[in-house]
N, C-alpha and C positions, 0 to 999 in steps of 0.2 A: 504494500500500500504506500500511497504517495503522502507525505507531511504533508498539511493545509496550508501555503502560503501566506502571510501576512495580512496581505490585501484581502483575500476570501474573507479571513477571521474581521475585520473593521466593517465589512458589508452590514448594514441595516435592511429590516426588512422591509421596514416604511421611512421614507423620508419624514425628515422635520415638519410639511407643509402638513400631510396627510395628518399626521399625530397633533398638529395644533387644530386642523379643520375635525375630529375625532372629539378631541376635547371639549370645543365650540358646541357641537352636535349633543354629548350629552349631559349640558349642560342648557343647553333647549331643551332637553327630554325631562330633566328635572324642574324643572320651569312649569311644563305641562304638566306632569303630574301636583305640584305642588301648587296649580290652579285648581285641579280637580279635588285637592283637600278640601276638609272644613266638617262644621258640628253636624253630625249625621243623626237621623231621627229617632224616635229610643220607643219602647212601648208605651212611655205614658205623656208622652210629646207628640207631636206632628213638626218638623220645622220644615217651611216650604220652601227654604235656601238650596235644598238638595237637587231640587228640578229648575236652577236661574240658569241663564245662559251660558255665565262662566263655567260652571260645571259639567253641563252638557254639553255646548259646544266648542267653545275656546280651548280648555284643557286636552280634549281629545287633539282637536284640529295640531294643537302646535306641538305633541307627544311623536306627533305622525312626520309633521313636518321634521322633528328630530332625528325618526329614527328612517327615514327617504335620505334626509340628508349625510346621515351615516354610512346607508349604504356609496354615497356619493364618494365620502370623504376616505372609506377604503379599495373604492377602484378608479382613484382622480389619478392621472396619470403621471410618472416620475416625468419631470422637465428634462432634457438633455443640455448641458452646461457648453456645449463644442458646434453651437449655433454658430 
């Protein structure tokens, strides 16, 4: 078997771009779920916060948009530096 050369071994498997667009993304995704929080209705309550817009709509919409953008963000393509 052949030693692994130097340069093999410092290879990353994602660039820097990728890992900061990664991070961005699920940190949108907490975002949305942490919209969709909040005091939930109990047996001897009703609270009718649980059916408002933010909850229903907003929260999902932008969990999604996170986790679309994630997929983006690990197959956004490596730039070639020898332009």
């Amino acid at each position: 078997m052949e030693p692994i050369k130097e340069s093999e071994k410092k290879q990353k498997t994602l660039p820097m771009l990728n890992v900061v667009l990664i991070g961005v993304c699920v940190v949108i995704i907490v975002a949305g779920f942490a919209l969709m929080a909040g005091e939930p209705s109990g047996a001897t309550e009703y609270n009718p916060d649980i059916f408002s817009v933010r909850r229903i709509t907003v929260g999902p919409m932008i969990a999604l948009a996170g986790f679309l953008g994630l997929i983006v963000a690990i197959l956004f393509p490596k730039r070639n530096k020898n332009k």
